[in-house]
C-alpha positions in Angstrom: 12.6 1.1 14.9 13.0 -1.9 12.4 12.1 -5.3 13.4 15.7 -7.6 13.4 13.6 -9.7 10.5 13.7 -6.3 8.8 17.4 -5.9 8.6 18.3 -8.7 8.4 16.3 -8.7 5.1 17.9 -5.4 4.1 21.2 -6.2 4.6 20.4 -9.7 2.2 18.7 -7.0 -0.8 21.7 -4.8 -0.1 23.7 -7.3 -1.8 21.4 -9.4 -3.8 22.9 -9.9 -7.3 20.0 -12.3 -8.4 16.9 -9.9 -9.7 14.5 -12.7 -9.2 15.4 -12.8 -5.6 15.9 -9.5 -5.1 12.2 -8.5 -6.2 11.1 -11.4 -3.4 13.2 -9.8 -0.6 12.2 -6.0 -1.7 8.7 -7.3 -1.0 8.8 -9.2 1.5 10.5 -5.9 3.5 7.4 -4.0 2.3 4.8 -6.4 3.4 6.8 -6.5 7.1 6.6 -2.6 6.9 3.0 -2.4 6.0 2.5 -4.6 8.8 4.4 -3.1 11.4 2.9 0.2 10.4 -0.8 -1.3 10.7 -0.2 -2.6 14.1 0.8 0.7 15.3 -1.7 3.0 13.6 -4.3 0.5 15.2 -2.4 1.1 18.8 -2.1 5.0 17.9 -6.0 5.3 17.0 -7.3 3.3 20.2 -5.1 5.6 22.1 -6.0 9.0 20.5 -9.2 8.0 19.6 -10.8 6.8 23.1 -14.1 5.9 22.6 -17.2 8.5 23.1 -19.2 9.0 26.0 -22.9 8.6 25.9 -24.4 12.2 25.0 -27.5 11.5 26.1 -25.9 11.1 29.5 -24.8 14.6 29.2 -27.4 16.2 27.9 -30.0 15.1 30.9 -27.6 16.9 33.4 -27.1 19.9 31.6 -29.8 22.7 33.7 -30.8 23.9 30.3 -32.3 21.0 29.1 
């Protein structure tokens, strides 16, 4: 879901008759995209991604080893 910020921006490109202007909004949308999707892929990998257990840990109680 886009951010209200986001809209609000696209709804200002969407009828943007200045090109100057219109280049600024276009990337000021991108950058608040790239962020957003940064901030999730962070959440998303801490999530999916949990951090490793201690091999050695499981290696000692293994009755092969």
């Amino acid at each position: 879901m886009l951010t209200p910020e986001i809209v609000e921006l696209c709804k200002q490109a969407s009828v943007e008759q200045n090109v100057g202007k219109l280049l600024y909004l276009v990337s000021e949308i991108n950058r608040l995209i790239a962020v957003r999707d940064d901030e999730h892929r962070k959440r998303f990998a801490f999530t999916s991604n949990p951090a490793p257990e201690d091999q050695s840990q499981i290696l000692k109680s293994h009755p092969l080893c």
